[in-house]
C-alpha positions as CSV (number, residue, x, y, z in Angstrom):
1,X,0.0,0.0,0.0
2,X,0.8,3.4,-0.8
3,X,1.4,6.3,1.8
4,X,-1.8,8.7,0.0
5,X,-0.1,11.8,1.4
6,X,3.2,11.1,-0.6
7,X,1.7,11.1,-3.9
8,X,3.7,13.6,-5.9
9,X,6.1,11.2,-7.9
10,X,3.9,8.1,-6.9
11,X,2.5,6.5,-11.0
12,X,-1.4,7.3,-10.6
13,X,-4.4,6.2,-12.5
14,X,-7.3,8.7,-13.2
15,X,-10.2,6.6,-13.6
16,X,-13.5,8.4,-15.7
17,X,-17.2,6.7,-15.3
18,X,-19.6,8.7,-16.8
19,X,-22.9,7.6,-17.8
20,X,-26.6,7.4,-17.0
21,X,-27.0,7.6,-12.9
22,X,-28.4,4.9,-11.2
23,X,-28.0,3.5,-7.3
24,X,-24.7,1.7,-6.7
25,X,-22.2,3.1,-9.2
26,X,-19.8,4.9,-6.7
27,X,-20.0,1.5,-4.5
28,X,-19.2,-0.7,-7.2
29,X,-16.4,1.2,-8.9
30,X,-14.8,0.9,-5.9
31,X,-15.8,-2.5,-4.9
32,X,-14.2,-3.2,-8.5
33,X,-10.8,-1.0,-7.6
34,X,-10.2,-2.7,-4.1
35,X,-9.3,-5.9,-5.5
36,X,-6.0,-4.4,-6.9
37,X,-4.7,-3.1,-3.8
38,X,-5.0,0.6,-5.1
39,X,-5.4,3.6,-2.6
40,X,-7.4,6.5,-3.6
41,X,-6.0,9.9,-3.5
42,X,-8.9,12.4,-4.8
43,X,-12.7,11.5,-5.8
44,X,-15.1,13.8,-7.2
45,X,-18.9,13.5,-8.3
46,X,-20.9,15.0,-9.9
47,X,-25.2,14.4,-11.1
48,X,-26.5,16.5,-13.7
49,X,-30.1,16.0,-15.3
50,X,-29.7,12.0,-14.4
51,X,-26.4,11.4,-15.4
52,X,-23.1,10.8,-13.9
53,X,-19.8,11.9,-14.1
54,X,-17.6,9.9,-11.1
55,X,-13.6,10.3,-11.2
56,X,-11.2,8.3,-9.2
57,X,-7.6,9.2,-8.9
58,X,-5.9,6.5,-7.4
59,X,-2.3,4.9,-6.9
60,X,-0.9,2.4,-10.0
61,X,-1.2,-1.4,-8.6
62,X,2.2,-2.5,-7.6
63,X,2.4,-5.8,-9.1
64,X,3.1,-6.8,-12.4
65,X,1.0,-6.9,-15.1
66,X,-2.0,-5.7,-12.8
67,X,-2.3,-2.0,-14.0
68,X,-3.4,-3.7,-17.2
69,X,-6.0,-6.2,-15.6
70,X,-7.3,-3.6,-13.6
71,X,-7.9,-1.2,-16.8
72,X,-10.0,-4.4,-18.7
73,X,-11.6,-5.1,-15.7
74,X,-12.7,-1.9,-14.8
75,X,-14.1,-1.4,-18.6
76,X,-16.0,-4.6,-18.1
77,X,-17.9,-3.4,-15.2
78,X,-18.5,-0.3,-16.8
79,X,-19.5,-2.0,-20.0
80,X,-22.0,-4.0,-17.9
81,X,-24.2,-0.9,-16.6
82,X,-24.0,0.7,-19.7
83,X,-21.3,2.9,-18.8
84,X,-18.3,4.2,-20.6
85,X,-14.9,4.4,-18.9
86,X,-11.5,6.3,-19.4
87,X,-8.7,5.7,-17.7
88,X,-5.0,7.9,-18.0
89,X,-2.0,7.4,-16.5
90,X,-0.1,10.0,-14.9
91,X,2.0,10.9,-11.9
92,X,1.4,12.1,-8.3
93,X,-2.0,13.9,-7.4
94,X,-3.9,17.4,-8.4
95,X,-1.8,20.1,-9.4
96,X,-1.4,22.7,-5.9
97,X,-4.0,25.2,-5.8
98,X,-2.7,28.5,-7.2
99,X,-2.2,31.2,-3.9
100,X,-5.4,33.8,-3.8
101,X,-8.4,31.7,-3.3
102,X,-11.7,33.1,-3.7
103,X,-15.9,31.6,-4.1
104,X,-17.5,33.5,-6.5
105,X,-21.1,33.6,-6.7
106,X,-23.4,34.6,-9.5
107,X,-27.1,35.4,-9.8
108,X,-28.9,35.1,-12.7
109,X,-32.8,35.6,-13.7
110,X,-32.1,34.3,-15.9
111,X,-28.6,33.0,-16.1
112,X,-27.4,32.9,-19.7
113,X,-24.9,31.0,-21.3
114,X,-23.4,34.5,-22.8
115,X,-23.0,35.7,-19.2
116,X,-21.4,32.8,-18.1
117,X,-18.4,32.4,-20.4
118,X,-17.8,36.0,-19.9
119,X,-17.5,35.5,-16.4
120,X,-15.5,32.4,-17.1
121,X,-12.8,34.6,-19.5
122,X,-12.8,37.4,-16.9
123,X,-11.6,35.0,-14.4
124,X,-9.1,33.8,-16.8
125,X,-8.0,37.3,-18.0
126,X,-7.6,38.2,-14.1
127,X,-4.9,35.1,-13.9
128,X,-7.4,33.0,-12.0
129,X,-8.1,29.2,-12.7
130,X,-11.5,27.7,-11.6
131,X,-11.4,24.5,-9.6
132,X,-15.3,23.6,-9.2
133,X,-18.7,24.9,-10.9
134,X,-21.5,23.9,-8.6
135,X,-25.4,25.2,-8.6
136,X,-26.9,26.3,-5.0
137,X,-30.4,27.0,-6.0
138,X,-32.5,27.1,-9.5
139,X,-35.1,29.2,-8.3
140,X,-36.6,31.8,-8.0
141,X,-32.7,32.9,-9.5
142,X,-30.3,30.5,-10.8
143,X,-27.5,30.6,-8.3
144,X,-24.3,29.0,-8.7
145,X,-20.7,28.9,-7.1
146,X,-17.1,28.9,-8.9
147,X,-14.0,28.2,-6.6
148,X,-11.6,30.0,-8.3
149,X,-7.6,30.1,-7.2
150,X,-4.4,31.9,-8.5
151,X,-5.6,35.3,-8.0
152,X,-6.6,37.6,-5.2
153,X,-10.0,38.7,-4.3
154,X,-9.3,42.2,-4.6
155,X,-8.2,41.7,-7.9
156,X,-10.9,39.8,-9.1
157,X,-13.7,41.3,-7.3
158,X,-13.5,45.0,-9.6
159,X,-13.1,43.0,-12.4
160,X,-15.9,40.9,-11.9
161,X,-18.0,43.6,-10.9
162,X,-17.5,45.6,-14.1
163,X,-19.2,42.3,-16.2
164,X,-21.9,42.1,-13.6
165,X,-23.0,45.2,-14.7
166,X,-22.6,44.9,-18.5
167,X,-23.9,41.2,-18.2
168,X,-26.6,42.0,-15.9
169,X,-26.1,40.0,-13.0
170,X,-25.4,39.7,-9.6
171,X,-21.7,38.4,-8.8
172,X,-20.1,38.5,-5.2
173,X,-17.1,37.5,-5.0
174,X,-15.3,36.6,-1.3
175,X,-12.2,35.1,-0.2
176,X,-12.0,31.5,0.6
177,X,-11.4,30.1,4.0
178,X,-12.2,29.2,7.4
179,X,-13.6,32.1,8.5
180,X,-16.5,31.8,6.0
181,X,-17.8,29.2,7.9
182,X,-17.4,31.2,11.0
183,X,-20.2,32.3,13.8
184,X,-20.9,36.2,11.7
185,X,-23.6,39.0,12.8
186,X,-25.9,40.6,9.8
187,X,-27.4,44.2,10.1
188,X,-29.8,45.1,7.6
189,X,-31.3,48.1,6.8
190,X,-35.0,47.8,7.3
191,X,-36.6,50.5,4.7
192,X,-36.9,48.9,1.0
193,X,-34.3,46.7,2.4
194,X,-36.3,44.0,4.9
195,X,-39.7,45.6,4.2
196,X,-41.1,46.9,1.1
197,X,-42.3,50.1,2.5
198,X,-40.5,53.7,3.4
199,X,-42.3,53.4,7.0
200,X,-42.3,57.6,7.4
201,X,-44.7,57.2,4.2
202,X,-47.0,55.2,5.6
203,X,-47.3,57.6,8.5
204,X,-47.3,60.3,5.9
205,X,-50.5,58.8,4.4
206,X,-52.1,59.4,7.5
207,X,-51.2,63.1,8.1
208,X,-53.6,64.5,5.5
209,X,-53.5,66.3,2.3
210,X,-50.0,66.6,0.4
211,X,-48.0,65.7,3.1
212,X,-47.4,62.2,2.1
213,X,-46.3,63.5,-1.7
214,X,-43.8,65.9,0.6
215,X,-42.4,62.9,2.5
216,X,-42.0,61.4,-0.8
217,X,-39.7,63.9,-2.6
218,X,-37.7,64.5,0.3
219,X,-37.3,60.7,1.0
220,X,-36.1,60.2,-2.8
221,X,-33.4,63.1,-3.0
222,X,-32.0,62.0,0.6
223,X,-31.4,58.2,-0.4
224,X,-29.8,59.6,-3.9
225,X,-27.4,61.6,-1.4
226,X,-28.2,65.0,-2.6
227,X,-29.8,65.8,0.8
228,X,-28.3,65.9,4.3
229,X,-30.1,63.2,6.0
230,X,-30.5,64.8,9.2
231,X,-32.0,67.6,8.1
232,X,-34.2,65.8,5.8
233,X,-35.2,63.4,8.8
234,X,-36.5,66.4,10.9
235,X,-38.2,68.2,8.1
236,X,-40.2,64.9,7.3
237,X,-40.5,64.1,10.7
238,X,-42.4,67.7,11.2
239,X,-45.0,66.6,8.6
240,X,-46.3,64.4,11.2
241,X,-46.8,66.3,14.5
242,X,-50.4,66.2,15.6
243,X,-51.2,63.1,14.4
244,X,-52.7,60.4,17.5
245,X,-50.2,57.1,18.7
246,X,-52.6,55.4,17.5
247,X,-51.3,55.9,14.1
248,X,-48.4,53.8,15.2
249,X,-50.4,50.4,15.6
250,X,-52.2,51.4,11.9
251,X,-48.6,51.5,10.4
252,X,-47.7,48.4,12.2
253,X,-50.0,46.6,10.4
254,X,-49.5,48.2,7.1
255,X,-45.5,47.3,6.9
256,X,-45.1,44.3,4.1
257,X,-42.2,42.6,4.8
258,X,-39.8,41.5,1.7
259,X,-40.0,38.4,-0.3
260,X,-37.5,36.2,1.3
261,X,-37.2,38.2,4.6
262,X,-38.6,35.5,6.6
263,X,-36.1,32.8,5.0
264,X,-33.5,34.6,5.5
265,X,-33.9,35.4,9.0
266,X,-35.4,32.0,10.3
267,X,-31.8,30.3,8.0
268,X,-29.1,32.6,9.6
269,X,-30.9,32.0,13.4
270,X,-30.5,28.1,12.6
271,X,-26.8,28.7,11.2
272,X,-26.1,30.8,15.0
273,X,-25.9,33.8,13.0
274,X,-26.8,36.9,15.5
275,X,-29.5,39.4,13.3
276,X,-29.9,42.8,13.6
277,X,-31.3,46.1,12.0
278,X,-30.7,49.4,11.9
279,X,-33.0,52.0,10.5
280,X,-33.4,56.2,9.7
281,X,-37.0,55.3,10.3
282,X,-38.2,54.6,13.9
283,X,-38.2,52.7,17.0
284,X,-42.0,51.9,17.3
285,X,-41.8,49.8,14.0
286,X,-38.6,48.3,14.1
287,X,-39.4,46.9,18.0
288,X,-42.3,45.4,16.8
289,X,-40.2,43.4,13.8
290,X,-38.0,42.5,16.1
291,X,-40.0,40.9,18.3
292,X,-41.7,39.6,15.4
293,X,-38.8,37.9,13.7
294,X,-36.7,37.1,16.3
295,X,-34.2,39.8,15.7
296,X,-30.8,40.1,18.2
297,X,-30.6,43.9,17.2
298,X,-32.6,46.9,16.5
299,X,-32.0,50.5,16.5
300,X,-33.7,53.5,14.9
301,X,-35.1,57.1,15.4
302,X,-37.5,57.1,17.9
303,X,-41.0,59.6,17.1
304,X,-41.8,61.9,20.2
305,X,-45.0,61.6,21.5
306,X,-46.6,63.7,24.2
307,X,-50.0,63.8,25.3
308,X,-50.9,61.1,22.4
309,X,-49.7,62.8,19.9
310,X,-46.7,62.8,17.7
311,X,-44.5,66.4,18.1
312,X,-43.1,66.4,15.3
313,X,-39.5,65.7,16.6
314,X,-37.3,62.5,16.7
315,X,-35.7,62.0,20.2
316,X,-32.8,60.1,21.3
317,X,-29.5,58.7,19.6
318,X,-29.8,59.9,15.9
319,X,-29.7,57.0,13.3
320,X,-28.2,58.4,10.2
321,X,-25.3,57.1,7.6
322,X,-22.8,57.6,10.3
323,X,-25.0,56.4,12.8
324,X,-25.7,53.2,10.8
325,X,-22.1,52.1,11.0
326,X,-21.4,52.9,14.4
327,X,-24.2,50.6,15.3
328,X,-22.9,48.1,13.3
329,X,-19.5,48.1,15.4
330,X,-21.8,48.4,18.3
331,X,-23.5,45.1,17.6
332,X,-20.1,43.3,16.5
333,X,-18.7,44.5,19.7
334,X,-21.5,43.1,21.6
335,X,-21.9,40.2,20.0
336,X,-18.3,39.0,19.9
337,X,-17.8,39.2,16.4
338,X,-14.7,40.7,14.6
339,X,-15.7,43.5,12.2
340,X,-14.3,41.5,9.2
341,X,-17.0,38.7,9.7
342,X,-20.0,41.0,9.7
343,X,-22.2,41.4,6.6
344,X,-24.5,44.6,6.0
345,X,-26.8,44.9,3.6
346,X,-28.8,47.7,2.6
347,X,-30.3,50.6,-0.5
348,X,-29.5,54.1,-0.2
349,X,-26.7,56.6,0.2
350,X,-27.4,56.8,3.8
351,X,-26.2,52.6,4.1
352,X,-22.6,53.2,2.4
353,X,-20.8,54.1,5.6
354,X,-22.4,50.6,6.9
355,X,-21.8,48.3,4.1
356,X,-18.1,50.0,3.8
357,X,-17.6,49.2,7.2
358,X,-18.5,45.5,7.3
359,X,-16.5,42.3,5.8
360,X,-19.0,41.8,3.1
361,X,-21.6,44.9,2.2
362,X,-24.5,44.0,0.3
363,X,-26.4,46.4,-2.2
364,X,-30.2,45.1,-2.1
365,X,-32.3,46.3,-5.3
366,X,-30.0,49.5,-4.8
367,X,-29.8,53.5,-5.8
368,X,-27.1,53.3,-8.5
369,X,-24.4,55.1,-6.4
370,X,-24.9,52.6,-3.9
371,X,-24.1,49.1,-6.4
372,X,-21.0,50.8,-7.2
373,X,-19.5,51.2,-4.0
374,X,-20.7,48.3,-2.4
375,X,-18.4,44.7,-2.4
376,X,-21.5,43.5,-4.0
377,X,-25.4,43.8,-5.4
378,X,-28.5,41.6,-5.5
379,X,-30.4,43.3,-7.5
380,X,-33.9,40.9,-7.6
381,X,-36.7,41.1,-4.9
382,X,-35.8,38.3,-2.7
383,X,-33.8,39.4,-0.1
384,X,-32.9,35.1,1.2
385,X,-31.0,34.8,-2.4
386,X,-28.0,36.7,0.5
387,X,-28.2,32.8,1.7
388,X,-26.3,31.9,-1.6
389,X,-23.6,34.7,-1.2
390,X,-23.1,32.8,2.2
391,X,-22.4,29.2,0.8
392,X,-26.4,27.8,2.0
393,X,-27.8,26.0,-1.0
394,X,-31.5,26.3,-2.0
395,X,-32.1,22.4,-1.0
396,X,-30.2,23.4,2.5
397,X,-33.0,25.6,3.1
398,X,-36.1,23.8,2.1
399,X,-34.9,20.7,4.0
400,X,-34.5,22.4,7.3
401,X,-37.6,24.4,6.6
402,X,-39.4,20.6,5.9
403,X,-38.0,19.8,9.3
404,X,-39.5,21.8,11.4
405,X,-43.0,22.9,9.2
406,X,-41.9,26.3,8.8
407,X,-41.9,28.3,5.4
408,X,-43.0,31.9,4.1
């Protein structure tokens, strides 16, 4: 027997089954293989559409004349199932794994096969190789994964990022290793981001005539950065004084969350992810969601109310782009998490000081100034396709969801 981790000038067969998939083949192959003796160095398997495609690269049978039985009998067995077989000769194992290691996921709706070998040559153009192809979901986007070595991430990332945009779709791109894997907190912005809704809209819809057309343009021109949040915050906030608390339960129950939302949330609990959200809106809407979904963090303006009405004013700690990232550090802090394994996510100009901050930032259906500066951008309406930028397949998800009887 051969030492398996002393393969580099050790002869080596690489032994090809491909074929219609049925139970058994992996077993038997080997089954087949073990009567010579051999050790195996590296397997790989792959099932598409029903059919099989099962390498085996294993050490050269010592004795003589066996390399030669083991090649007919091998294409006997194969011949058998209705298989074909191919074997090479070679020497030692894989070829090392080129320094600068990176996953690289892409998004498509749909994913084209234009898109695909442009993403392919970009890689290559960058000085990358790709290792592995592998699918994480097929709907509702068509998800998949390259493992790509030789280059680094920040050399690969801009580059990849410039054919997202001219390929339309969503590519993030994030270095390989353990810390992938790692315990990592997520903040989100909650306007547009985990809802649907701009919540000091809804309230704007209840504060009469034309104010809720006034909340809107001011909303708009602050997330495209032309206005100074703060000021924009208190001169929508003003819109609604006079109005009665009880306004706060109707909005409440107005807030739609985002397709996906639920998914996401429930999936990163189960992975020990900690959650959080940070929002320019207020505290008596993004309590109630996190209470509702389970949330570790939440912070926001807070509405002033005296007497059972709304002032008109915002009190407390102000929530604004600055504010969103020292939150974020806040929450890493407290829930012992380095900075470098946190992930934001989020849509307007008032997120980028967030998504800047943290390891990976995510640009959600984002304001064009926002995809550009952010590591990366999802830009379809299901916020859990972030699972896939994590590693979690689609099946991952609906299996743990089957579990416990839980879905959206």
């Amino acid at each position: 027997m051969n030492d398996v981790s002393q393969t580099v000038n050790v002869p080596t067969l690489l032994v090809k089954i491909f074929g219609k998939d049925r139970p058994g083949i992996t077993a038997g192959l080997f089954d087949t293989l073990a009567a010579f003796g051999v050790d195996v160095v590296d397997i790989e398997q792959v099932v598409t559409r029903g059919r099989i495609v099962l390498c085996a690269l294993v050490t050269k049978p010592s004795g003589r004349g066996l390399e030669g039985e083991l090649r007919s009998t091998v294409h006997n067995w194969a011949e058998s199932l209705k298989l074909q077989a191919e074997i090479i000769s070679g020497i030692g194992d894989n070829r090392p794994r080129g320094e600068g290691r990176s996953h690289v996921t892409v998004l498509g709706h749909p994913l084209t096969a234009e898109a695909t070998a442009a993403i392919a040559a970009t890689i290559t153009g960058a000085g990358g190789n790709i290792d592995r192809i592998f699918r994480l979901a097929k709907y509702p986007v068509t998800a998949v994964e390259f493992a790509v070595s030789g280059v680094a991430t920040d050399t690969l990332r801009p580059a990849l990022s410039v054919e997202a945009r001219a390929r339309g779709v969503d590519i993030a791109v994030v270095a390989a290793g353990l810390h992938r894997r790692a315990q990592r907190l997520v903040v989100m912005d909650v306007d547009s981001t985990v809802i649907q809704d701009e919540v000091i809209e809804l309230f704007a819809a209840h504060a009469g005539t034309g104010a809720g057309e006034k909340v809107a343009e001011i909303t708009a021109a602050a997330m495209r950065g032309e206005l100074d949040f703060e000021q924009s915050l208190h001169a929508r906030v003003a819109l609604l004084a006079g109005l009665d608390e009880s306004v706060v339960d109707k909005v409440r129950a107005e807030v739609r969350l985002t397709a996906g939302a639920r998914t996401l949330i429930r999936t990163l609990k189960r992975l020990g992810y900690q959650v959080g959200v940070v929002s320019g809106g207020f505290t008596q809407v993004t309590d109630d969601l996190k209470e509702r979904l389970g949330l570790d963090f939440a912070a926001a303006n807070t509405l002033e109310i005296i007497d059972g009405k709304l002032t008109g004013r915002v009190t407390g700690e102000l929530v604004d782009r600055a504010g969103k990232a020292r939150l974020l550090r806040r929450f890493a802090e407290q829930a012992g998490v380095p900075l470098g394994q946190t992930v934001a996510i989020g849509d307007g100009a008032n997120d980028l000081d967030m998504l800047n901050a943290a390891g990976l930032g995510v640009a959600f259906n984002a304001k064009p100034v926002v995809r550009q500066a952010a590591d990366t951008a999802v830009n379809v309406p299901f916020l859990d396709t972030v699972l896939y930028l994590l590693g979690v397949t689609r099946e991952e998800v609906e299996s743990a969801d089957e579990l416990d009887g839980t879905a959206d």
